[in-house]
DRENDO-1510 file (C-alpha; in Angstrom, 1 decimal, always signed):
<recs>
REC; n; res; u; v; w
REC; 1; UNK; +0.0; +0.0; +0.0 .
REC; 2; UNK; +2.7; +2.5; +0.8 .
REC; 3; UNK; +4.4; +1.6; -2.8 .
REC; 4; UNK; +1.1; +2.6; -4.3 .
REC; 5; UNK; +0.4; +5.5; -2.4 .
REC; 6; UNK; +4.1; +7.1; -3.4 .
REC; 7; UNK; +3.3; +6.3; -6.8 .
REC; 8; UNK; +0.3; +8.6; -7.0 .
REC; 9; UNK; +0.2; +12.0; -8.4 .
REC; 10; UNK; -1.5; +15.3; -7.9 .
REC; 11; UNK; -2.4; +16.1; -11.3 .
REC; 12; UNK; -2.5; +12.5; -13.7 .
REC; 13; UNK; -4.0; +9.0; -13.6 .
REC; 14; UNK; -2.5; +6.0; -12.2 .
REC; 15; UNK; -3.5; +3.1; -14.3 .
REC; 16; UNK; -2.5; +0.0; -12.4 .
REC; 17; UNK; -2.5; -3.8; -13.7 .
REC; 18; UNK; -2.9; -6.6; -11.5 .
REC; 19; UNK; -1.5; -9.9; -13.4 .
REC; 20; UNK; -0.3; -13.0; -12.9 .
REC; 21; UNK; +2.9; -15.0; -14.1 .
REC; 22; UNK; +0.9; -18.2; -15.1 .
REC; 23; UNK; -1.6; -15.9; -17.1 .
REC; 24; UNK; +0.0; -15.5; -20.6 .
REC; 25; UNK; -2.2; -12.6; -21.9 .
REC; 26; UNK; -1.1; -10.4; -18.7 .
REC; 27; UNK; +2.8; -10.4; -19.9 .
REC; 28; UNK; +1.1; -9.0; -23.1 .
REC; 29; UNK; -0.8; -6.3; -21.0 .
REC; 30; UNK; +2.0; -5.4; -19.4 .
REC; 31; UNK; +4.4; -5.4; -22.3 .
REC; 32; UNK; +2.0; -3.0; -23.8 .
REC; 33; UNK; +1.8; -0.6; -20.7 .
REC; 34; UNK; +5.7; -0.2; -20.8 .
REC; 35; UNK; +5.6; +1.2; -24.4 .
REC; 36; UNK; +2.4; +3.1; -23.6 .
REC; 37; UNK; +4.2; +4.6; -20.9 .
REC; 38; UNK; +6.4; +6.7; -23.5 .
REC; 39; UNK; +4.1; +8.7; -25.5 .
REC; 40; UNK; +1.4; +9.0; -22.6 .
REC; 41; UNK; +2.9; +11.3; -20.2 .
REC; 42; UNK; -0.4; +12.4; -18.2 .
REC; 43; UNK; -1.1; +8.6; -17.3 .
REC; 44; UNK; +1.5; +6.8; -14.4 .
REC; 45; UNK; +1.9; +2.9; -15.3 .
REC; 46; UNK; +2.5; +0.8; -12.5 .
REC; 47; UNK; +2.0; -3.3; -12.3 .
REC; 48; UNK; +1.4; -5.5; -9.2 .
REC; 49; UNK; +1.5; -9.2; -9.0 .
REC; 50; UNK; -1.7; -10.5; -7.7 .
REC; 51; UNK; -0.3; -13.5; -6.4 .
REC; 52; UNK; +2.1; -11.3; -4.2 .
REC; 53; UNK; +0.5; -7.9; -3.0 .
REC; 54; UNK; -2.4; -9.5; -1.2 .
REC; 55; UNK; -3.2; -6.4; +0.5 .
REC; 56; UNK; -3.7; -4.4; -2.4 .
REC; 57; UNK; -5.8; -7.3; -3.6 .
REC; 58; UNK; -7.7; -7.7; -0.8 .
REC; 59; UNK; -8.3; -3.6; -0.5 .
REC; 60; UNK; -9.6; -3.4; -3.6 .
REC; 61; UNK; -11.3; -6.2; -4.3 .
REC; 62; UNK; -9.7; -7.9; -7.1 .
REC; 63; UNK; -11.2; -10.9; -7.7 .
REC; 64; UNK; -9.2; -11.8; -11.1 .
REC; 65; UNK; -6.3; -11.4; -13.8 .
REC; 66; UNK; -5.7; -9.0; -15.3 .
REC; 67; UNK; -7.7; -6.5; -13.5 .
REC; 68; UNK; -6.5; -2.4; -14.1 .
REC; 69; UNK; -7.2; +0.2; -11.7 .
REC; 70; UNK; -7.1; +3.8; -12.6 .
REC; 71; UNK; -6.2; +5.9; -9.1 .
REC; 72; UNK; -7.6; +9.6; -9.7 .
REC; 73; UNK; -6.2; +12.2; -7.9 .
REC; 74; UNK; -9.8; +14.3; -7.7 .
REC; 75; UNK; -11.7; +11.0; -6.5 .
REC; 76; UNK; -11.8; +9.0; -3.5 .
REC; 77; UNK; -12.3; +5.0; -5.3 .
REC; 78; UNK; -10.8; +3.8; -8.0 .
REC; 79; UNK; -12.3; +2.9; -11.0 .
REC; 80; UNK; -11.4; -1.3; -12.3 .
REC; 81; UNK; -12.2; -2.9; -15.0 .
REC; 82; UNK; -11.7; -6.5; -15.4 .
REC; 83; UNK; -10.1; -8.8; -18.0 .
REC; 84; UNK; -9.1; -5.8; -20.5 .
REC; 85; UNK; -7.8; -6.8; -24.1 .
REC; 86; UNK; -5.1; -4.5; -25.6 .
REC; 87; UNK; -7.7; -3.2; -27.4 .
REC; 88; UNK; -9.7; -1.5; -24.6 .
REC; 89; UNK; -6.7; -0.9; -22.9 .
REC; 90; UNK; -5.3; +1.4; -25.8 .
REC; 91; UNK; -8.7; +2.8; -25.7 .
REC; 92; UNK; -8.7; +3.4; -21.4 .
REC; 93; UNK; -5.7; +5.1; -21.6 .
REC; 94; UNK; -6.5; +7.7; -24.6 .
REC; 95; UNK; -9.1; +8.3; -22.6 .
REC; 96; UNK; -7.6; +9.5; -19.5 .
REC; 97; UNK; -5.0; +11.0; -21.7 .
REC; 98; UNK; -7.2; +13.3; -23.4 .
REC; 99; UNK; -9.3; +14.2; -20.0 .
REC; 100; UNK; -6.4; +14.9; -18.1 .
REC; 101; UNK; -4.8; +17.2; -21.2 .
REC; 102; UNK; -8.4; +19.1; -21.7 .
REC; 103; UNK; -10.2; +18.9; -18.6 .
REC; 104; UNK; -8.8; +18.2; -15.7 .
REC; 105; UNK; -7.3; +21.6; -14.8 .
REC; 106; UNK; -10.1; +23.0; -16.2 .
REC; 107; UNK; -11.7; +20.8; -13.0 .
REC; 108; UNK; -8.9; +22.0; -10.5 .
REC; 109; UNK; -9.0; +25.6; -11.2 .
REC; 110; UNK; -13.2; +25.5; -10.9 .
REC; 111; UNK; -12.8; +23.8; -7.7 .
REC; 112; UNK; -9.8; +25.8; -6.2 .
REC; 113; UNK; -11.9; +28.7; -7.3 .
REC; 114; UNK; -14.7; +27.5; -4.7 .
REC; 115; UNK; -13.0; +26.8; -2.2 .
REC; 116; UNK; -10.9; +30.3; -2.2 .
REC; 117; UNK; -14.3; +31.7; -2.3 .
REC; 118; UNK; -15.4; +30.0; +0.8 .
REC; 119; UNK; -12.3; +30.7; +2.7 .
REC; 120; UNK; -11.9; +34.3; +1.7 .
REC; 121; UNK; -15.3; +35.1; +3.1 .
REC; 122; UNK; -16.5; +37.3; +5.7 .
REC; 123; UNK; -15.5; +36.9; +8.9 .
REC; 124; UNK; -12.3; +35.4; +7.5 .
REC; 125; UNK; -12.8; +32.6; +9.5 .
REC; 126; UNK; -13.4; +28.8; +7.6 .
REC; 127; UNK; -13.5; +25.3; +8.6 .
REC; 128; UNK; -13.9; +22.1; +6.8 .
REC; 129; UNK; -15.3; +20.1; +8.7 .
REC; 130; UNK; -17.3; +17.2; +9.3 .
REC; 131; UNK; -20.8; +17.4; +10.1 .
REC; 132; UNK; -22.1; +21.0; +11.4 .
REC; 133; UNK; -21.0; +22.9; +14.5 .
REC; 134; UNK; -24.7; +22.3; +16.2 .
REC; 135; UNK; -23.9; +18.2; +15.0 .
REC; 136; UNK; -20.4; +17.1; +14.7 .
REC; 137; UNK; -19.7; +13.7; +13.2 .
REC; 138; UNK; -16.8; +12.9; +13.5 .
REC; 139; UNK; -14.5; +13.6; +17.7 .
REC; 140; UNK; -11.9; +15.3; +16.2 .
REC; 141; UNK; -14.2; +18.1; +14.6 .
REC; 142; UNK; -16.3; +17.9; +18.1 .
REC; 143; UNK; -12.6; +18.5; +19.8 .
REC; 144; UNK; -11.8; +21.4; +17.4 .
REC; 145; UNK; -15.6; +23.2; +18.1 .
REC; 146; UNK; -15.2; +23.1; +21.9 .
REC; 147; UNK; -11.5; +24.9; +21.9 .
REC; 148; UNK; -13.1; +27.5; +20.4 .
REC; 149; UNK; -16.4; +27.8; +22.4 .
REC; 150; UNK; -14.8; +30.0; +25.3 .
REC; 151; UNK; -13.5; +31.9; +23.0 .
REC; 152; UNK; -16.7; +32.8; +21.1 .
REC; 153; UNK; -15.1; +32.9; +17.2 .
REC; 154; UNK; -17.4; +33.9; +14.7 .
REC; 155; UNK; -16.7; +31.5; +11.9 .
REC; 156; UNK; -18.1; +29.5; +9.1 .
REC; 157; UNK; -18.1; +25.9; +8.0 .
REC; 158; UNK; -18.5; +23.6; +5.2 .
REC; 159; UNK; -20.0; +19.9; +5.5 .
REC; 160; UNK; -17.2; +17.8; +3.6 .
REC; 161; UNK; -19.3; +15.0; +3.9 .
REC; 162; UNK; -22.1; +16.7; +1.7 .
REC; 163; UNK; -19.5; +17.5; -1.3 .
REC; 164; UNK; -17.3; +14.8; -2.3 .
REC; 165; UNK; -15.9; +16.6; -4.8 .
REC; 166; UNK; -15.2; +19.4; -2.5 .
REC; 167; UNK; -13.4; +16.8; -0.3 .
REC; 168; UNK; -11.2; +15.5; -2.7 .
REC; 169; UNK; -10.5; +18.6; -4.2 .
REC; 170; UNK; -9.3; +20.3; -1.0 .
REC; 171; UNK; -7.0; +18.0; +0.0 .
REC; 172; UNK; -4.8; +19.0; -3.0 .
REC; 173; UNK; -5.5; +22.7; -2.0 .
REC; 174; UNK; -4.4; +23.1; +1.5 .
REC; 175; UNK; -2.2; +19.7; +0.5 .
REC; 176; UNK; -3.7; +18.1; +4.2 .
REC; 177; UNK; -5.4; +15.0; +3.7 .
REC; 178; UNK; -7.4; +14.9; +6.5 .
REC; 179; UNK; -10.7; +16.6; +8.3 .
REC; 180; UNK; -10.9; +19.2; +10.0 .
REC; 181; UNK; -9.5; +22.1; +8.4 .
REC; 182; UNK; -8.9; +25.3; +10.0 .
REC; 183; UNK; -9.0; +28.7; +7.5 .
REC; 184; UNK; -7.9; +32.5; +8.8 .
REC; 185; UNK; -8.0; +35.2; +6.6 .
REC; 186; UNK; -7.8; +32.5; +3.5 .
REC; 187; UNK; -4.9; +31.0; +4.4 .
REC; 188; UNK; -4.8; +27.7; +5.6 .
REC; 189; UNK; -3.7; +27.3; +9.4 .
REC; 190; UNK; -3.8; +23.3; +10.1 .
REC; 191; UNK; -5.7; +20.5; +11.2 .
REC; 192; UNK; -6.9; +19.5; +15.1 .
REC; 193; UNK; -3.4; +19.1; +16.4 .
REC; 194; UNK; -1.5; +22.0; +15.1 .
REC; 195; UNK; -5.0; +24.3; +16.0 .
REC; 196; UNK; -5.0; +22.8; +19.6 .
REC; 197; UNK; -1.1; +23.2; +19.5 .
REC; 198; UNK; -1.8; +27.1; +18.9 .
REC; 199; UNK; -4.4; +27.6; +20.8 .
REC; 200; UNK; -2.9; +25.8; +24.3 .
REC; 201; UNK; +0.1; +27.7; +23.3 .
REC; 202; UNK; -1.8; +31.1; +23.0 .
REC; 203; UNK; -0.5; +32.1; +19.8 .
REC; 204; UNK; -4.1; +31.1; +17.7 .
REC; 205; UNK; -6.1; +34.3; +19.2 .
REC; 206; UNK; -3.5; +36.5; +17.5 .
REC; 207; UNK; -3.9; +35.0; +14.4 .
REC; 208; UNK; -7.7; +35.3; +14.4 .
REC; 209; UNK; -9.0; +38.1; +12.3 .
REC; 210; UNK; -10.6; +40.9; +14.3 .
REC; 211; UNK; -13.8; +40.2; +12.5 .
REC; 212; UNK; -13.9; +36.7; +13.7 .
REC; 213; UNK; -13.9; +37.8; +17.1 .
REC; 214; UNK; -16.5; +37.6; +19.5 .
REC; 215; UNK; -18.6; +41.1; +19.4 .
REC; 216; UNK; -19.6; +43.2; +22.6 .
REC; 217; UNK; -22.6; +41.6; +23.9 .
REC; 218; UNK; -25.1; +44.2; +22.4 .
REC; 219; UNK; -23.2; +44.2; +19.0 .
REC; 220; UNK; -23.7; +40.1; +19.3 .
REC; 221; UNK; -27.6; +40.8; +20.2 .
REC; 222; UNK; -28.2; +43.2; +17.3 .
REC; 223; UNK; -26.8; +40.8; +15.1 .
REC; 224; UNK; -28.7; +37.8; +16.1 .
REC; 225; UNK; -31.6; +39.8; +15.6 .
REC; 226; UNK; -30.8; +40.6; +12.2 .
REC; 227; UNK; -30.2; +37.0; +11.5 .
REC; 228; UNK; -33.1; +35.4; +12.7 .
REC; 229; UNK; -36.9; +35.9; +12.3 .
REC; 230; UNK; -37.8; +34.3; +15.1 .
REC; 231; UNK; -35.5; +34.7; +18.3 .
REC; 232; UNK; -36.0; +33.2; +21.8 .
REC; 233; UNK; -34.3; +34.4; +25.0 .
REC; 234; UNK; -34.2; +31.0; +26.8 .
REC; 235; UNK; -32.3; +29.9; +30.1 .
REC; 236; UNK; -30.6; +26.5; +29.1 .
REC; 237; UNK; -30.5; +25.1; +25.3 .
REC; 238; UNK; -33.4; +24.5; +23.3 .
REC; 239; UNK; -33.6; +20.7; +23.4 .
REC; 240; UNK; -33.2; +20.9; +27.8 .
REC; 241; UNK; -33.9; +23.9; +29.2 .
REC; 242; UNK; -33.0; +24.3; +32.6 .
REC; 243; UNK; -35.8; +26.4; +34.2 .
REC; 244; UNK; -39.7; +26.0; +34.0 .
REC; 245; UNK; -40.3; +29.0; +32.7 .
REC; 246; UNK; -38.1; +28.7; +29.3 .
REC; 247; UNK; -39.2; +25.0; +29.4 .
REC; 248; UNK; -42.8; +26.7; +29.0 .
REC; 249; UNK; -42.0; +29.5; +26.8 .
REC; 250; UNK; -40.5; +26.1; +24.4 .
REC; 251; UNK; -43.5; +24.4; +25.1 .
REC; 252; UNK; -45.9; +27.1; +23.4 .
REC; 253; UNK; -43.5; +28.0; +20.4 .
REC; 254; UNK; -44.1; +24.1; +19.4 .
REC; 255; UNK; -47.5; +23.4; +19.9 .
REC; 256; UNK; -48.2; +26.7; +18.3 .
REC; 257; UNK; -45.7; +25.2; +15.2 .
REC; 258; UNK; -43.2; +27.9; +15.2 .
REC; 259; UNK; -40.1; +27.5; +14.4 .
REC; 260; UNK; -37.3; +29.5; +16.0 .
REC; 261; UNK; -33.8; +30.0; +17.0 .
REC; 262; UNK; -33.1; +29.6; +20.9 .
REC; 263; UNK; -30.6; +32.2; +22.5 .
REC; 264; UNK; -29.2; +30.4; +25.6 .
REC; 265; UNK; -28.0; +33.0; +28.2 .
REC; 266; UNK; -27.7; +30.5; +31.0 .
REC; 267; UNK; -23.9; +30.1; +30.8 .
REC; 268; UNK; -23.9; +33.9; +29.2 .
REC; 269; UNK; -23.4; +36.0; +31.9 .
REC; 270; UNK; -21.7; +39.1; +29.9 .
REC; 271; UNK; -24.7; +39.0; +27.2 .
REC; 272; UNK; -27.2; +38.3; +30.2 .
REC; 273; UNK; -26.1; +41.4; +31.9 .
REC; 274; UNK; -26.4; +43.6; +29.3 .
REC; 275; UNK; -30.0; +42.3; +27.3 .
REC; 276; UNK; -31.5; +42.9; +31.2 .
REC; 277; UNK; -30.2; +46.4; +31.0 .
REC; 278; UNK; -31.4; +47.2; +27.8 .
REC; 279; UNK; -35.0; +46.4; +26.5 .
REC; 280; UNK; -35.7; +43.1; +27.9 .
REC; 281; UNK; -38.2; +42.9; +30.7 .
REC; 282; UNK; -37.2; +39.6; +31.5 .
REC; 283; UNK; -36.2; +35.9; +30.6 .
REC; 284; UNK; -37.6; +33.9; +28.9 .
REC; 285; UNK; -39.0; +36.3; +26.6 .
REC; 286; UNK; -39.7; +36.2; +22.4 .
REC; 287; UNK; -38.2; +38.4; +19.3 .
REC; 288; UNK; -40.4; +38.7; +16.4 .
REC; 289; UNK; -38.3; +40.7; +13.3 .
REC; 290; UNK; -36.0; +42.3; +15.5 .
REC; 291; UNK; -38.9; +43.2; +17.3 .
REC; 292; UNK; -39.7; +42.5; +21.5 .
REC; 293; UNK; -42.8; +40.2; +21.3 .
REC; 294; UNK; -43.0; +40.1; +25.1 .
REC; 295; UNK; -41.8; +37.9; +28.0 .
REC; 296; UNK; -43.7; +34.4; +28.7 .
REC; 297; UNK; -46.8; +36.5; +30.1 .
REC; 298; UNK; -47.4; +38.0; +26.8 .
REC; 299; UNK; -47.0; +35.1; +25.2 .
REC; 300; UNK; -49.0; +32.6; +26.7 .
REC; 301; UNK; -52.0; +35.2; +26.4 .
REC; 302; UNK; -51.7; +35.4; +22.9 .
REC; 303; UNK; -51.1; +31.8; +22.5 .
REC; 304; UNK; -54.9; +31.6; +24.1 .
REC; 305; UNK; -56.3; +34.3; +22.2 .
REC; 306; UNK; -55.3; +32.1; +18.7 .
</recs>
């Protein structure tokens, strides 16, 4: 596997053959792949002998000779195709010849294009990760979320597990081929341990944008109430709220069928403070359009009036 994994490039095919000694037509294949090899530059011709590399046999599957695998840099499997004649072999590899003289950096440059235009966004503050930052999939991308929770970054994220392509593609862009991956101010930072490295250092705050940083606590209100339609001031998240009232307040928002975005102020102290010296009368209490809809009171009565 390593073997196979050095022969692999970054911008061509890998076409390899699994054959066999005993398997007279295979010596032909290969015979045929070594010529090949000099007038084909954009395709990488390797052979393996199935009757020796029985990890690479077993890891993909072969289940006869000859088999060819083509190894894409842009895609996660391989593509195989069983018992080959020189004929479709010739044919194969024009194939991948002309795709990766025409197209394929037509394909990088479209993707690197997206992916500079995630990174580069505002508040210069990306992450690839896996899953969302409300439900992580993976523990290293649950790891990298709660290092930054006392620190209240404002960033963005991308599901890699929704976009193959993006996936792939990326791993050739910030040349790390694994998930998470951390972005400031379009440059790529790191992965998990170099991020927790910084941060247990105290050298990652630094490097954070000052738009990515956490916003006074009526700046961060006004915002929120810009970004949602529907905002409620709860004490304790919005699956387990930790006080009667919020549970309540919870309580009417679903069986009245409206859907909303919970502000938890329980473990907010700062924001807490300063939303009870402003316009809220108390908690829980209900935004409507940036608008004060009124505290649990109000609501319940016009939850009874329909």
């Amino acid at each position: 596997m390593e073997q196979l994994e050095a022969q692999k490039a970054s911008d061509r095919c890998l076409a390899v053959l699994f054959w066999a000694e005993w398997h007279a037509p295979c010596s032909v294949l290969r015979d045929q792949m070594a010529e090949m090899a000099k007038v084909f530059p954009l395709v990488k011709f390797a052979w393996a002998n199935a009757d020796t590399a029985a990890e690479l046999v077993d890891k993909l599957d072969v289940q006869q000779v000859p088999t060819l695998a083509l190894f894409h840099p842009h895609k996660a499997a391989p593509e195989t195709i069983e018992n080959p004649s020189p004929e479709s072999l010739s044919e194969i590899v024009e194939r991948q010849q002309e795709f990766y003289a025409k197209w394929f950096e037509e394909e990088r440059k479209k993707a690197y294009r997206e992916i500079e235009d995630l990174v580069t966004q505002q508040p210069q503050f990306f992450m690839f990760i896996k899953g969302t930052p409300e439900q992580p999939k993976c523990k290293f991308t649950r790891k990298l979320l709660e290092l930054f929770a006392p620190h209240g970054y404002r960033y963005k994220s991308f599901d890699i597990l929704k976009d193959e392509r993006i996936r792939q593609w990326l791993k050739f862009y910030s040349s790390w081929p694994t998930f998470p991956q951390v972005f400031l101010a379009g440059k790529f930072v790191g992965g998990v341990d170099i991020v927790s490295e910084l941060v247990e250092a105290g050298e990652f705050d630094a490097m954070v944008p000052q738009p990515a940083k956490r916003l006074a606590p009526a700046d961060e209100f006004k915002e929120l109430l810009a970004q949602h339609k529907v905002l409620a001031i709860l004490e304790g998240s919005a699956d387990s709220q930790s006080t009667p009232a919020s549970q309540k307040l919870a309580g009417l928002l679903k069986a009245c069928s409206v859907t909303y975005t919970a502000l938890d102020v329980l473990h907010r102290s700062d924001l807490l403070k300063a939303l009870l010296g402003s316009q809220l009368p108390s908690v829980p209490c209900l935004f409507v359009e940036g608008q004060l809809l009124g505290d649990l009171a109000r609501v319940e009565a016009l939850a009874q009036a329909g």
